[in-house]
N, C-alpha and C positions, 0 to 999 in steps of 0.2 A: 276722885278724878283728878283734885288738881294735884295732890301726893305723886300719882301716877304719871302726871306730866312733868312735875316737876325732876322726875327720877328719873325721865325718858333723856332728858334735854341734859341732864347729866351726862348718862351714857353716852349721848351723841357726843359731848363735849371731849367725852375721855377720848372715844373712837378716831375723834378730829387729828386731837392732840398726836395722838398715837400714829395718824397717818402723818402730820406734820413732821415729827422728828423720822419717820422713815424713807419721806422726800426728802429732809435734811441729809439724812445720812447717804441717802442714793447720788444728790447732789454733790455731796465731799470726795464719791467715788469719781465722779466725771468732770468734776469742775479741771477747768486748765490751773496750771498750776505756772508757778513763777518759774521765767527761766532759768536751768541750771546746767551750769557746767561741767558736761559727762566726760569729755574728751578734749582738753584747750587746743583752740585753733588757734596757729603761730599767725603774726602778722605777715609775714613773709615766708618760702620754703625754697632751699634748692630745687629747680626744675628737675624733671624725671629726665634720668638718661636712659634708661634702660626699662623694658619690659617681658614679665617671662612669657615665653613662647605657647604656655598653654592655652594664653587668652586667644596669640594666631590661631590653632589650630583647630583650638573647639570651635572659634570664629568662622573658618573657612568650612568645616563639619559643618555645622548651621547650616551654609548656604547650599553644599551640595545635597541634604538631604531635602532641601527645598526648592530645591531644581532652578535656584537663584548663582550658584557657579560661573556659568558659561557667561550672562551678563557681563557678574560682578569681574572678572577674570579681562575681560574685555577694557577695563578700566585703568585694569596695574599692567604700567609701565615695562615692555619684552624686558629691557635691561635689568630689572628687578623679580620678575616670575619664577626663576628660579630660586632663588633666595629664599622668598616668601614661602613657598610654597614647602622648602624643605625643612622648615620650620620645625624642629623638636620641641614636645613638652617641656621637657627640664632645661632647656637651654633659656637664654636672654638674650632678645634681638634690641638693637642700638630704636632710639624711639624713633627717629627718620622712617624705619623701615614699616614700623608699629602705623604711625603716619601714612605711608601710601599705603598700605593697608586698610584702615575704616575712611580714607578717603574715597578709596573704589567705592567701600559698601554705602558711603552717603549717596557716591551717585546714581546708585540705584532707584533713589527717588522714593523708597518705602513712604508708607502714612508711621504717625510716630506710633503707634500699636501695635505696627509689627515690626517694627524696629526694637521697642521695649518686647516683647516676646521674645526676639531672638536674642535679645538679652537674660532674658530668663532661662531661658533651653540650655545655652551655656552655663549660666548660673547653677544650674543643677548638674551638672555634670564636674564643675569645679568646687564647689561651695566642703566636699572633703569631709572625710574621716573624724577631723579635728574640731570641725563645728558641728559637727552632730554630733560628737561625745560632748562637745559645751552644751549645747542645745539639752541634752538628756539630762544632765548632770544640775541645771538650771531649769527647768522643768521641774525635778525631784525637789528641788530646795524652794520652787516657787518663786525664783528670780525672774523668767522668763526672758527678753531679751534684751535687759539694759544687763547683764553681765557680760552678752557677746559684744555689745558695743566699746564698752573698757578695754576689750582686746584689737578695737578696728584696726589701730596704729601698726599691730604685731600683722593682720592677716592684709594691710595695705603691702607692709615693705616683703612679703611672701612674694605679691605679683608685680609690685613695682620697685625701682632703682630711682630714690631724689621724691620730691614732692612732698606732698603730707595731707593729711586728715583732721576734721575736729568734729564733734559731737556734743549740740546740745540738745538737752529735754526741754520741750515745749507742753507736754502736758502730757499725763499718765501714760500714754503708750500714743507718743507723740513726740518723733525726734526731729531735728534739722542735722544734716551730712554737710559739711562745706570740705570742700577740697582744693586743693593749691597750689600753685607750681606745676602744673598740668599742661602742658602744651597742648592734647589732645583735647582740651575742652571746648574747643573751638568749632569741634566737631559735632555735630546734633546726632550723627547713628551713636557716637559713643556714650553720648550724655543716657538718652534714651536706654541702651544699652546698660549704662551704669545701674539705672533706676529695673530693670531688670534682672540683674545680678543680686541687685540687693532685696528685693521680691522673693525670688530662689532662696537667699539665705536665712533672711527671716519668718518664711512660710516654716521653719523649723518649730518656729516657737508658737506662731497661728495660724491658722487657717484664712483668715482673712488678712491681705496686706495692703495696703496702696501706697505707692508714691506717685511723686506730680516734682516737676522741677520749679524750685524759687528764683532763681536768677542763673546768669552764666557771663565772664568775660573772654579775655583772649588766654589763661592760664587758671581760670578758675571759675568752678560753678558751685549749687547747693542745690541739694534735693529734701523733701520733707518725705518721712516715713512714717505712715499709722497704720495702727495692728490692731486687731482686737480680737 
């Protein structure tokens, strides 16, 4: 009997062990890891002059399939409605105009939920050809989405003119976004917004996204993005 015990209390022991380096190693997949520098954020950025017009449009799209229009429209300036409104894709509006623009839609008064949605909705309709072939190509190789990140800098100056980007990892699929030189950040639909767009683009990679905003000044904010 005590042969028996003693052989029992072995096995438990191996079993132990066994489960110990398996939480070890479950933990080294989740543990946060030390900041690192994906994307260097400049101390300083020329402000944005210019923005493409795709983000007015899909913006304005948004609103009228949400029967939010006639408000939001209510807000922008006669002297400017035409303008705005004749807004082309591929063109580049001066940012003043970009400006009364998500001005109206702040004053709409949204809860920031559906503010960030309507950032998404756009999101998917702009986030392109280009990032879903990244997206597939990084999927295949098992990168997932810190390779789109390396490219933020390329798909920032796509939609904006001035400003800039940086990207750091905060842990395995755990980034910070800082942006800068931003005049529009001053803006809560756009931030919102922001964090919507960028939901849309990384739902390439997961199924699951969230972000939440870390800070914001008068030319500059950060958002945190986790995926899994």
């Amino acid at each position: 009997m005590g042969a028996v015990g003693v052989g029992s209390r072995s096995r438990s022991r191996s079993r132990n062990r066994s489960r110990s380096r398996g939480a070890i190693a479950e933990s080294a997949v989740d543990c946060t890891v030390v900041e690192e520098v994906v994307v260097p954020t400049p101390s300083i950025a020329p402000p944005v002059r210019r923005a493409r017009g795709v983000l007015i449009s899909n913006s304005v799209l948004m609103l009228r399939e949400r029967g939010l229009f006639d408000r939001y429209i209510g807000h922008v300036p006669e002297g400017t409605r035409d303008e705005l409104l004749g807004t082309t894709p591929g063109s580049w509006v001066p940012i003043a105009l970009a400006e009364t623009h998500y001005t109206a839609c702040d004053a709409l008064g949204l809860s920031e939920s559906q503010q960030v949605e309507l950032g998404h909705a756009a999101g998917l309709r702009t986030r392109g050809v280009v990032l879903e072939s990244l997206a597939k190509v990084a999927r295949s190789l098992g990168v997932e989405a810190w390779s789109a990140f390396k490219h933020y800098p390329r798909m920032w100056a796509r939609m904006y003119e001035g400003g800039s980007v940086g990207v750091t990892r905060l842990g395995f699929k755990d980034a910070r976004i800082d942006v800068l030189g931003f005049p529009l950040a001053r803006i809560r639909y756009v931030r919102c917004g922001f964090r919507g767009m960028n939901q849309a683009g990384f739902e390439l990679f997961s199924k699951r996204v969230e972000t939440r905003e870390l800070g914001s000044g008068s030319d500059r904010f950060s958002i945190r993005v986790v995926w899994g």
